[in-house]
ZALUMMAR-954832 format. One record per residue: residue in one letter; x negated, y, z of N, C-alpha, C, O in turn. Coordinates in steps of 0.05 Angstrom, whole numbers, plus 5000, padded with zeros to 4 digits. Example, Ala and Ser with C-alpha at 12.3 -4.5 7.8 and 13.67 -1.06 7.14 Angstrom:
# residues 2
A473648865156475449105156473649345156471549345169S474349555142472749795143474250015157473250235161
***
This chain:
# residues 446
X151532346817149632356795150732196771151731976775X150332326741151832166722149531976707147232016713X149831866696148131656677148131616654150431586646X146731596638147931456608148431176606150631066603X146631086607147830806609146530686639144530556636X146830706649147330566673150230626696150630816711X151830366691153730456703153930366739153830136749X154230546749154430466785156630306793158730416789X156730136800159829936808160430136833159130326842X162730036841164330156863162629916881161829686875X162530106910160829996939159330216949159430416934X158530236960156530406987154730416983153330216987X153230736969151330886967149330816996149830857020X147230706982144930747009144030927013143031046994X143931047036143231347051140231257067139331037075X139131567065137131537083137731817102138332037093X137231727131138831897156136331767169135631537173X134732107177133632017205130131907195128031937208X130431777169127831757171128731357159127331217144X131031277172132130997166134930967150136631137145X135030707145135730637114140030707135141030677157X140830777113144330787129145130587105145030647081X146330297116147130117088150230047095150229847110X152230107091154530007087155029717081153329537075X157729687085157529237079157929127050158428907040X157329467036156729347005156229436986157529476966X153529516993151029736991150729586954150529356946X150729816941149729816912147029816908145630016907X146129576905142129506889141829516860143629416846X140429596852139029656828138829326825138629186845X138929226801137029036790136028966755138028926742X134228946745132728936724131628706728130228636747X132228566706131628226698128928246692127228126705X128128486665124928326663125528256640127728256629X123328176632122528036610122427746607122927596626X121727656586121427366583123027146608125527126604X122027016629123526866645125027036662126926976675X124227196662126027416676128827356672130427356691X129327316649132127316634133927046646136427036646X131726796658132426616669132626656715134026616734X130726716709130226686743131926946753131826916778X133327166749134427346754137527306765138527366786X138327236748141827076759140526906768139627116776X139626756774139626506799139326666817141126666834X136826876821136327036855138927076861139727026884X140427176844142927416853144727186860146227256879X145326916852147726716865146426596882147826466898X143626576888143326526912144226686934145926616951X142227016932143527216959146427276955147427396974X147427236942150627196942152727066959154827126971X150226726952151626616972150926597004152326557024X148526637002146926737031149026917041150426867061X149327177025151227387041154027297049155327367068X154527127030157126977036157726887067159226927086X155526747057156026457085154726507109154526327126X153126867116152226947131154627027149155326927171X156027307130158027507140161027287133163027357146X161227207126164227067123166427197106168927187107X164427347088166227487057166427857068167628037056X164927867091165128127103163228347090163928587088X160928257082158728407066158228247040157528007039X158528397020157328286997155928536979156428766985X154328476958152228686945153628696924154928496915X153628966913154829106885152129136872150529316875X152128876854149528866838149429146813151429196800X147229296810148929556790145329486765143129566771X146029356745144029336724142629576716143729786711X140529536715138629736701136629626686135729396686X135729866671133929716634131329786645131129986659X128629616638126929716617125629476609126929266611X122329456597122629266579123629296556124429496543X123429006552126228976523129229136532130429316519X129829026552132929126554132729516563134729656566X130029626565130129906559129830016533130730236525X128329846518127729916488130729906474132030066461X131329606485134729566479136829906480137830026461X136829956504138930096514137630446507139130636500X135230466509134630806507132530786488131330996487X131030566467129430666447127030656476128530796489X125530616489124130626510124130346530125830196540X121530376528120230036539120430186572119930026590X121030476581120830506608121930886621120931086630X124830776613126731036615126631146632126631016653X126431496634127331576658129131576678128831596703X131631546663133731446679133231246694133931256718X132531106688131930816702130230916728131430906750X128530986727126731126757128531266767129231206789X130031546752131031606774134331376785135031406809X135531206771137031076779135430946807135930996831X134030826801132130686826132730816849134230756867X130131186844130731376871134031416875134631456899X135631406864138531446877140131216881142531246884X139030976881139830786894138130656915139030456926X135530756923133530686932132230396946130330346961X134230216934133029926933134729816907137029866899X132329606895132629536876130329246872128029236881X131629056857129228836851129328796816130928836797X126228666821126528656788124828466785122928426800X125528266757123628166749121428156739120128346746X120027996722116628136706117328216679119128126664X115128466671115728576650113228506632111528356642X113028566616110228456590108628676602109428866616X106428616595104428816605102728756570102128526563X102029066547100228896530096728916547096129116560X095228716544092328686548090528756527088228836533X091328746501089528696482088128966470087629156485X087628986446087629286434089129326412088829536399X090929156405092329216390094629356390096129326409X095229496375097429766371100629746378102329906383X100529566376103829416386104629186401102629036401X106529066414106728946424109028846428110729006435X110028516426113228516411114328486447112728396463X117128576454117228496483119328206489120128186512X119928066476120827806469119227696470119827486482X115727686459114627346456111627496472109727356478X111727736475108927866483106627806461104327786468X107327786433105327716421104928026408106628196405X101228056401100028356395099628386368098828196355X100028626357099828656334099328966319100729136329X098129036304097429216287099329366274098429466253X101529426279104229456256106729386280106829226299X109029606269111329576281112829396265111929246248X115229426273117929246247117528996263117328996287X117428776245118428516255116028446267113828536261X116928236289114428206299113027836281114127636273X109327946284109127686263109427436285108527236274X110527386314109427126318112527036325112826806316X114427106334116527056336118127166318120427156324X117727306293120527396281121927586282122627696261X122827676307124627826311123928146313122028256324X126028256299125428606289125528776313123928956313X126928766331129228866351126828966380127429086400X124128866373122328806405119528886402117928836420X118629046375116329096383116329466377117529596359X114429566400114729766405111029826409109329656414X110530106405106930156413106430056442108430036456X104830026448102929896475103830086491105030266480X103530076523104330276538102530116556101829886554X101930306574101430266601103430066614105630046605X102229856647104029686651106329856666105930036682X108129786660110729776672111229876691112430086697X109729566711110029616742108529816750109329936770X106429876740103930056751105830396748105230606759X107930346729108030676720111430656745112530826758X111930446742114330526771113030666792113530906798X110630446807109330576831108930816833109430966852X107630876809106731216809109031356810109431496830X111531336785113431476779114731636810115031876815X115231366825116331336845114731336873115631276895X112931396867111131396903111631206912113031246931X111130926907111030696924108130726924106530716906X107830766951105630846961103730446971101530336969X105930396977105030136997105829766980107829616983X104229736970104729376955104929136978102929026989X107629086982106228897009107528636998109728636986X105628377003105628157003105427977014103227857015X108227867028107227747047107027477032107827417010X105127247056104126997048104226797070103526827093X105226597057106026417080106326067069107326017048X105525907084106225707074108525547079109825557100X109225337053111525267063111124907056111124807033X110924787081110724467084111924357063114124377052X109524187058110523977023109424137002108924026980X108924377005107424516976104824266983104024137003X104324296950101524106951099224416948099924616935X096124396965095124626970092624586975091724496996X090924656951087824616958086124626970083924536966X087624827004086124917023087224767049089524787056X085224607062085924397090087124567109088224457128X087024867108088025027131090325167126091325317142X091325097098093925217084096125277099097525467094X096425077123098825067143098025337161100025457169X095125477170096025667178095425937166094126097179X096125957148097026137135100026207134101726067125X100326507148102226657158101626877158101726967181X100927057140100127437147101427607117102227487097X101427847121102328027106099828257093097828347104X100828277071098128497062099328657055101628597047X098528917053098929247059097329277039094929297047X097629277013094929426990096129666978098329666966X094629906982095430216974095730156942094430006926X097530276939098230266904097930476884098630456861X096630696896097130966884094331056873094231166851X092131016889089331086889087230936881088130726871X084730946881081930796883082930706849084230846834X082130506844082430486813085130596794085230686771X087630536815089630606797090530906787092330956771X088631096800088631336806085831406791085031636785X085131236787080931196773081031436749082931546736X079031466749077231576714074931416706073031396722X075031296681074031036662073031176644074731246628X070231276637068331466611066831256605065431116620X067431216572066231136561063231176559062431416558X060830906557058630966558058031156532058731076509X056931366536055531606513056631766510056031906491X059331846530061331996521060232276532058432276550X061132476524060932706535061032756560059232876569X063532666579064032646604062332406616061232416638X062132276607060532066630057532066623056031936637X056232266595053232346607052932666627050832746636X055432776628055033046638056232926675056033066695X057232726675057132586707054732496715054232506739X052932376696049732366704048332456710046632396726X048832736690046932946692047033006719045033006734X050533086730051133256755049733076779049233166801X049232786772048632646795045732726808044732746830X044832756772041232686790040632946800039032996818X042933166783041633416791043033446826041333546841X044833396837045633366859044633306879044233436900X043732976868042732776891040132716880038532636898X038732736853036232616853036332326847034132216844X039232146843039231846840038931926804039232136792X038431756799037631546763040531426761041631296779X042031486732043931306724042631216703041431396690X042230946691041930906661043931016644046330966645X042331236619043731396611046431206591048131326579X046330946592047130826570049830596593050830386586X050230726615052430666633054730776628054731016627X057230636624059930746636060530836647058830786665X062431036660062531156691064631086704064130856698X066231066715068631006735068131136763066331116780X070531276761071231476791073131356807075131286795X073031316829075431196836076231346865074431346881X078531466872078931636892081031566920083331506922X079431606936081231386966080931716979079031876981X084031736986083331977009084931937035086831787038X084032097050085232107078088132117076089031997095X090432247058092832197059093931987046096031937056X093131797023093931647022093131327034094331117029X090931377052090231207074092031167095093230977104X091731387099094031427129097031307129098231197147X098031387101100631347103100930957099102630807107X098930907085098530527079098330447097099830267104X096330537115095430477148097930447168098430277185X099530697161101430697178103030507176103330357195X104230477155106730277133106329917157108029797170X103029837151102329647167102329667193102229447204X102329837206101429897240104729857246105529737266X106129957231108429997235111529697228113929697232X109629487217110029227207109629097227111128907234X106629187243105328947257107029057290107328897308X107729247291109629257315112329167324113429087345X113229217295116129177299116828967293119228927297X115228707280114828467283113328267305113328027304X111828457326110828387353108628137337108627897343X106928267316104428087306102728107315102228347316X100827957324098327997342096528167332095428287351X095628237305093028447297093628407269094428227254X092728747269092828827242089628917234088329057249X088928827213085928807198085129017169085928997146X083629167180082929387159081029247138078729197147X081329187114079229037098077829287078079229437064X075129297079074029567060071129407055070529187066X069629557037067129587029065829747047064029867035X065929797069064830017076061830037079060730247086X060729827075057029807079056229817059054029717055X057729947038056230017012057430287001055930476998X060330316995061330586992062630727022064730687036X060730887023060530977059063831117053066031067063X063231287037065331577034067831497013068431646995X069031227018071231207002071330987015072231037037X070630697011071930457028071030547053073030607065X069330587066068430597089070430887100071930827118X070431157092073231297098075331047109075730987132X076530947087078430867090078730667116080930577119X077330607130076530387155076830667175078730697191X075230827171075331067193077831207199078631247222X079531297173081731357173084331197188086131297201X083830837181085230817189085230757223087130707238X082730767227082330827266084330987266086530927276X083831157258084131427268087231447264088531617277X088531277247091431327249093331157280095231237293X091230877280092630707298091830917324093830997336X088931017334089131187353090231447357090231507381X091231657339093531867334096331797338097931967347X097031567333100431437327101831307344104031347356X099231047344100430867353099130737390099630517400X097530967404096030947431096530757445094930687463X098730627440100330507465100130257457099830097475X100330177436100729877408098829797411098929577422X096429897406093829747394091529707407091029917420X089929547409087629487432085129577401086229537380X083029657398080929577380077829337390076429327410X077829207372076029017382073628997402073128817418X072129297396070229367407071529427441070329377462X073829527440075129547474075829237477076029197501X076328997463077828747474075028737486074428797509X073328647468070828537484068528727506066928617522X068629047501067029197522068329167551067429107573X070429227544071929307573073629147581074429177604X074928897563076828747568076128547574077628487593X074428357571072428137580074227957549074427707548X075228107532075227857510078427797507079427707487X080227877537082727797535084028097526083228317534X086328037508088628147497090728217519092228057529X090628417524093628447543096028347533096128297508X097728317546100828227538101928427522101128647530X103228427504105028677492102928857470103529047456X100828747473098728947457097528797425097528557423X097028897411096728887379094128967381093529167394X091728787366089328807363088928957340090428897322X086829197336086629297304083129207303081629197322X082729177286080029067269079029007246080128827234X076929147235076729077205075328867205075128697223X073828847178072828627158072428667131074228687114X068728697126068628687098069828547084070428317090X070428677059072528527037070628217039071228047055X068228187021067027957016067327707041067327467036X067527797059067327627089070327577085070927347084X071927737083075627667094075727397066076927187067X074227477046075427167028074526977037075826777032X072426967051071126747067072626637087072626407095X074326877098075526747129078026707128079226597146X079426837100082026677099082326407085084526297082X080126307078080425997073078825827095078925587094X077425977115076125757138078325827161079425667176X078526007161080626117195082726277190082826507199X084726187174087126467170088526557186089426777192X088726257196091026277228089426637251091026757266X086926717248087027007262088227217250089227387264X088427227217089727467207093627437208095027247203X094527727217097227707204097827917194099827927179X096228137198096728367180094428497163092628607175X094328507144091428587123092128937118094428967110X090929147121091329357097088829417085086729447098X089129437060086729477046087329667022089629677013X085329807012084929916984086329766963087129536965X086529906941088129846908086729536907087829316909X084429586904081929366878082429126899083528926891X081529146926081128946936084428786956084528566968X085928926953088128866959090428766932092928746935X089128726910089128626885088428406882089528206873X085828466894085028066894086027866916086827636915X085728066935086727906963089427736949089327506940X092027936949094127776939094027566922095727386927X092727536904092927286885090727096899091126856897X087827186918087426986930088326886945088126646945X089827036967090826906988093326736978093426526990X095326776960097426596948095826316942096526096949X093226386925092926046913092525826946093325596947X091725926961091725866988094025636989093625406994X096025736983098425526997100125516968102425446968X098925586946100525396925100725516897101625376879X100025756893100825886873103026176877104326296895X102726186858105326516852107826406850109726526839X108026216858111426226840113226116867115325986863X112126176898112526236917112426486927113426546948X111026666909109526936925111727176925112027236901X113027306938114927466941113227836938110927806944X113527996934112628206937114428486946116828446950X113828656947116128926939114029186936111729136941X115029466928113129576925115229816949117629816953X112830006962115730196982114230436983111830436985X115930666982115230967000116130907017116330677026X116931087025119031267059121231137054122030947067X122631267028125331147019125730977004127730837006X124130936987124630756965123030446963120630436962X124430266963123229996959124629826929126929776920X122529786923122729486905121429366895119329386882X123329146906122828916913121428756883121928896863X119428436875119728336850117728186849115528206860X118728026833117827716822114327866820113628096816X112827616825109227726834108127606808105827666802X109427446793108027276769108627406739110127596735X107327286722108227436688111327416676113527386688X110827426655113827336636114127106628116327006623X111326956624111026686616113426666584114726446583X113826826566115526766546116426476539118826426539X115026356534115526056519117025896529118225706518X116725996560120225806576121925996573123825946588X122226256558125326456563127226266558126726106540X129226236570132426126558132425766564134325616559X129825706574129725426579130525346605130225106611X131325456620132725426650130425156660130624916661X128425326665125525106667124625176695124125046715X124325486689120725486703122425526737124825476744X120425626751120425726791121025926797119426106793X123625996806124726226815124626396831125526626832X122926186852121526226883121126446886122826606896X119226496878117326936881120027076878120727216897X121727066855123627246856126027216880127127426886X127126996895129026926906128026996936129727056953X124526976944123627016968123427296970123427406992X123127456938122727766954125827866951126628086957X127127676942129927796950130327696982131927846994X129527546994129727447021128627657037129927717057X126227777033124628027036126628287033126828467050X127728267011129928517013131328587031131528817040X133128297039134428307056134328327092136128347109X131128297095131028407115129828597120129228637143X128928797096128229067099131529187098131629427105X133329107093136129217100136629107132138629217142X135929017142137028957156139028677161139728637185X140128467139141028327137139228017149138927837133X138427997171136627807171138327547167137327337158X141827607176142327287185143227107150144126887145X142527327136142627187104140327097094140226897080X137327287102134827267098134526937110133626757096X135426897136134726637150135626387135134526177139X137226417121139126287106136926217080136025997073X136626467070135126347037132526227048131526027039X131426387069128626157089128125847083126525717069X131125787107131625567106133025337093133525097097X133425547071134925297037132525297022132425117005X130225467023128225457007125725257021124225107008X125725287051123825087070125324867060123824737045X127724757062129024387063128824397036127424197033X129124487012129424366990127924306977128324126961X124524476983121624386979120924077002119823866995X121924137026121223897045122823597035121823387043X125223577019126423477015125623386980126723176975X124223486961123223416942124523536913123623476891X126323686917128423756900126324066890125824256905X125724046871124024236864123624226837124324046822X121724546830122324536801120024476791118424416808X118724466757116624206744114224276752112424096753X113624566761110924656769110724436794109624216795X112424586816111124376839112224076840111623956861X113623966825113823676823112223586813112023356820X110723636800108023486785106123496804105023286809X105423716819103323706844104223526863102423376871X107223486876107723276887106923016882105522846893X108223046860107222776849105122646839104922406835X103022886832099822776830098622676862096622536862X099922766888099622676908100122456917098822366936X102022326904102422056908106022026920107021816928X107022236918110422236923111422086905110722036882X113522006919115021816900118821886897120521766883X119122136916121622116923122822476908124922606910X120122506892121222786881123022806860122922616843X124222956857127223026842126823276831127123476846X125923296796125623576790127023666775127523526755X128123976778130724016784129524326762127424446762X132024356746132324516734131424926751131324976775X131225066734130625376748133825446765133925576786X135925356753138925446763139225126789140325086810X137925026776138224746800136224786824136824726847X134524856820132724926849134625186861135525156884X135325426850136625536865139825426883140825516904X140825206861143425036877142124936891143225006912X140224796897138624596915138724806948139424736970X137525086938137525216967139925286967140925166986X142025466954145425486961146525176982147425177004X146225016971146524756980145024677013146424577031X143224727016142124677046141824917053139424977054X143225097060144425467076144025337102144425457123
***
């Protein structure tokens, strides 16, 4: 396949055979910096798993890093804040990590991608200056990969790591992964304006339907969960919680209020663990009818939990969950609640995946104002590169960035976010260490 500007280095095309990934010992990854700190925390990930791969294989495997734009550096390279090439570069390399890209929020007509500041007017931008970075608003970024690309499945895993300072007394057991569908329920939504043509002629159809009352002076929002893209999220997790030998996997929905969309989605996903997986999974109602309460050996519990109740029980009891799958909206919040749990985002690793395609990327913003200051936490980006590497298969480099990232937090060498929480604790022995110095800190203890 040819490119315009993206050039492929010489190394080993990742194949998919069989259904699983075929990776050679120097498999070509996509990677895209991002925006704002992006520009900083991006070469550090890559000399970290560098040296991980290094000092894993003994110079036997190493990664043919192959650059790709969007953002600024797509506006840069194709006139476009989010190139086609670039997606399909992704699908024909089919792993790739990336940093954060600007997302605009506001209502304003432009948006510069250097300082993220909003504005009315193209040309120079008014808050930073520079001509080269503002472009019309777009939809986010990440949201238009997922779609572009069928990353069907957002998974996040969460975990703590001793010495984070952490507002929750049970922070230590926190250890589980979340499965949030990426494709459907809001992100997939229809949003009618209150008075609009379409959202009084959705009223009309209601009462004439059902006989319910909307206030005619309501908004509407549709939001659509169906049986195929349930199944396949459901599976993604069922299929996590086995091959990692995790005790239970937890369906989180609304279902005692939206019967026929969160509540589907709880039914569906029975229905996938009992279709698939017969042999794996015990369901709660069999631990305790027929089982007297005990878990067989070798067997995986499935069980849900209203959304409202699971925020409740992952800060009193987390240590029961290790695998979550849930809907768009509420598997949205989960992730950023369950992170503040043990410390913040700038630990939080993510990736987004189909069948074939994963990528991997930093879970936090652009934060502009530190770009180029070799400041901020590299963490989120360097752990879902750790994450990468053992969706390849590479665990004994994954173990590696683990365990330079566990000693160099345990050891105090950290960067100004979590040194100041240390040290509002009462530490005295912390050492805070530049964004390229926290990643030497873990190269350093491999």
């Amino acid at each position: 396949m040819e490119f315009k500007a993206v050039k492929i280095p010489a190394g080993d095309l990742i194949q998919v055979r069989d259904g699983k990934l075929a990776i050679g010992d120097k498999p070509v990854i996509g990677v895209l910096r991002g925006d704002g700190i992006g520009l900083d925390i991006t070469p550090v990930m890559e000399r970290v798993v560098d040296a991980a791969v290094a000092k894993a294989y003994g110079g036997r495997r190493s990664i043919a890093w192959c650059p790709l734009y969007a953002g600024l550096e797509g506006l840069q390279h194709y006139g476009s804040e989010f190139p086609e090439e670039t997606v399909e570069a992704i699908r024909h390399l089919k792993i790739a990590i990336k940093g954060p890209f600007t997302t605009p929020i506001g209502e304003e007509t432009h948006v510069c991608l250097h300082c993220a500041h909003q504005q009315y007017h193209d040309g120079k931008c008014d808050g930073c200056g520079k001509d080269d970075g503002v472009c019309p608003r777009f939809r986010s970024i990440n949201v238009r990969f997922r779609q572009h690309l069928d990353l069907y499945a957002c998974v996040r895993p969460v975990r703590y790591f001793p010495g984070v300072p952490s507002p929750n007394k049970y922070a230590d057991q926190v250890d589980f992964v979340i499965f949030r569908e990426n494709t459907e329920d809001v992100y997939a939504g229809h949003d009618f304006e209150r008075g609009s043509e379409t959202a009084l002629a959705v009223i009309d159809l209601i009462k004439k339907m059902t006989g319910r009352q909307i206030r005619p002076d309501s908004g509407i929002g549709i939001k659509p969960i169906s049986e195929f893209g349930t199944t396949r999220l459901v599976r993604k997790a069922l299929e996590w919680a086995v091959k990692n030998k995790l005790p239970s996997v937890t369906i989180v929905h609304k279902g005692n209020i939206m019967k026929f969309t969160e509540g589907s989605f709880a039914k569906w996903g029975y229905e996938t663990a009992a279709r698939e997986f017969a042999d794996d999974f015990v369901t709660e109602k069999k631990l305790w009818d027929e089982l007297g309460g005990k878990l067989p050996a070798g067997k995986i519990l499935i069980k849900d939990r209203i959304a409202d109740s699971i925020f409740q029980q992952i800060q009193t009891r987390p240590g029961e969950y290790s695998v979550m799958a849930l809907p768009n909206l509420n598997g949205d919040y989960m992730s950023d609640a369950a992170i503040a749990l043990v410390g913040g985002l700038g630990l939080g690793p993510g990736a987004n995946m189909s069948d074939e395609v994963a990528l991997f990327e930093a879970t936090h913003g652009t934060a502009p104002k530190y770009t180029g200051l070799d400041k901020v936490n590299p963490g989120s980006l360097i752990l879902s590169a750790e994450m990468m590497l053992r969706h390849m298969q590479w665990t004994e480099a994954a173990d590696l960035i683990l365990h330079g990232t566990e000693q160099a937090i345990t050891d105090g060498h950290v960067t100004y976010d979590l040194a100041r929480l240390m040290q509002a604790e009462g530490r005295q022995d912390v050492v805070e260490v530049s964004c390229s110095g926290f990643g030497q800190a873990i190269v350093e203890r491999m």
